[in-house]
C-alpha positions, 0 to 999 in steps of 0.5 A: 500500500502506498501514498497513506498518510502517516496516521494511517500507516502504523494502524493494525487494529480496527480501532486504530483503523478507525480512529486514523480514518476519522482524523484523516477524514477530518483533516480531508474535509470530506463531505457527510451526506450518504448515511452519516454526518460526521467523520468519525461515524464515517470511519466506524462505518466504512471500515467496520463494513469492509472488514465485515465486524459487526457493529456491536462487536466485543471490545476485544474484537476491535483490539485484536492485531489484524492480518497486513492482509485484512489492514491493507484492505481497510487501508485501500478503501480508506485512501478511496474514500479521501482522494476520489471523494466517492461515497462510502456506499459506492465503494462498498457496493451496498447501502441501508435503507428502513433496515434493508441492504441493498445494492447500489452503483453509481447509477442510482442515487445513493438510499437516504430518505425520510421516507423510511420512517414513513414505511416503518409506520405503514404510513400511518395515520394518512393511510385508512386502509393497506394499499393493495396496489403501490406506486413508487416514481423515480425508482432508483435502487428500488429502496422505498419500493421493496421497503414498501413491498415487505412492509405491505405483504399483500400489496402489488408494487409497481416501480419505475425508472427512465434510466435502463442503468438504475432498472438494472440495480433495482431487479438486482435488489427485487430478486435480492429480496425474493420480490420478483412475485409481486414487484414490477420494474417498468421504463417509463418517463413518470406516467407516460409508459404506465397502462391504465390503473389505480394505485392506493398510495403513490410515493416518489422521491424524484429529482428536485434540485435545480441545475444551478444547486447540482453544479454547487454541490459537494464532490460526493454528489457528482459522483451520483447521476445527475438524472437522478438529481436535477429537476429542471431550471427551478428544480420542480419540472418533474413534480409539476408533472407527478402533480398533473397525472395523480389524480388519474392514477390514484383510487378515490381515497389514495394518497400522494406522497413526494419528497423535494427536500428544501423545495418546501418554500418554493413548493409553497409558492408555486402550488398556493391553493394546492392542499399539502401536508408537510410531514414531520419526522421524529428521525431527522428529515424534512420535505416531504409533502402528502395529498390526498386523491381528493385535493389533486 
């Protein structure tokens, strides 16, 4: 292994590993947004992840002297991470989301949405009854899809995409997770390719950043497909059009649900007489809006 800082360098313990890592990360300057906010989570994460310890590992398994081969290995990843600023869900190939693992490549956003605590509560109390048929728009790795198919076992799940790249990742984790019975993965440009049918709950996390914000993000989020971030000049073209077409897609007491993040004020502005609901989240997370059929 070559070109490691001096801090990493003598590390031949998973703590040591870690305690390197996050002083290397801190002194790097990289950007948390993927799954942890903070350097020292980061390391515990990457490094525990690669070198597959468990999270709640005995101290005497994280103070055992490690093969120069198992070091090298968290040392190589740990390198990655600071010089090419991918994030650590890419280098491992994997990512959590509502407590699931799942597969992930740099062609789909990396999982990270308050939706999860949403499918933890079945949606609750905005669903009156379990959704039979479920929607998911811009389906990405599949995550909010799959989560929504577990959490619901008797409901049908339709998810789709335009990328054929992020399809891809999504049957990967349908067949990962035994779906292929009741999930569909379908190429379309939101409604356009979908037949004719009615969903109970519609839940979308689309692109929603305008391309002016994308061009100023932190390197980790080039590293994510711009498809999946860019919503157009403002940032809302893609919702102005989920907007326009649930009506006719949801059952008469079916329920809209879409995150836009920090487009809460625009959304607002742009959408004064539309009757949303802003969610609240014990975990963290904000932006996510809920219509009901009836107020489309």
């Amino acid at each position: 292994m070559t070109n490691l800082l001096s801090p990493l360098s003598s590390a031949n313990t998973v703590r040591q590993l870690v305690e390197s890592a996050t002083e290397l990360f801190e002194q790097a300057d990289l950007f948390y947004g993927h799954g942890t906010d903070n350097a020292q989570d980061e390391a515990v994460y990457l490094v525990f992840s690669i070198l597959e310890v468990p999270f709640d590992a005995p101290e005497s398994a994280i103070d055992d002297p490690l093969s120069d081969q198992r070091c090298e290995q968290a040392k190589a990843i740990i390198q990655q991470r600071i010089e090419t600023r991918q994030p650590a869900a890419y280098l491992l190939g994997e990512a959590w989301f509502c407590g699931l693992p799942f597969y992930v490549n740099e062609n789909v956003l990396v999982p990270r949405s308050p939706f999860a605590e949403l499918i933890y509560d079945y949606f609750e109390p905005w669903m009156t009854k379990e959704p039979k048929n479920i929607l998911d728009i811009g389906t990405g790795s599949g995550c909010i899809a799959i989560a929504c198919a577990l959490q619901f076992p008797d409901a049908k799940v339709d998810a789709i995409d335009l990328s054929d790249e992020a399809l891809e990742v999504a049957a990967k984790n349908v067949d990962r997770h035994d779906l292929t019975d009741r999930m569909r993965l379908v190429k379309s440009d939101v409604f356009a390719s979908l037949e004719p049918k009615k969903y109970d709950l519609i839940v979308s996390n689309p692109p929603y950043v305008s391309a002016e914000d994308v061009a100023a993000l932190p390197a980790e989020y080039h590293h994510e497909p711009v498809m999946g971030l860019e919503g157009g000049g403002d940032g809302l073209d893609i919702v102005r059009r989920i907007l326009t077409g649930a009506k006719e897609r949801l059952t008469d007491d079916g329920v809209l649900i879409v995150e836009v993040g920090l487009m809460q004020e625009a959304m607002d502005a742009s959408f004064p007489n539309l009757s949303m609901t802003w969610l609240d989240f014990v975990q963290g997370g904000e932006g996510v809006f809920l219509i009901h059929a009836k107020d489309l």
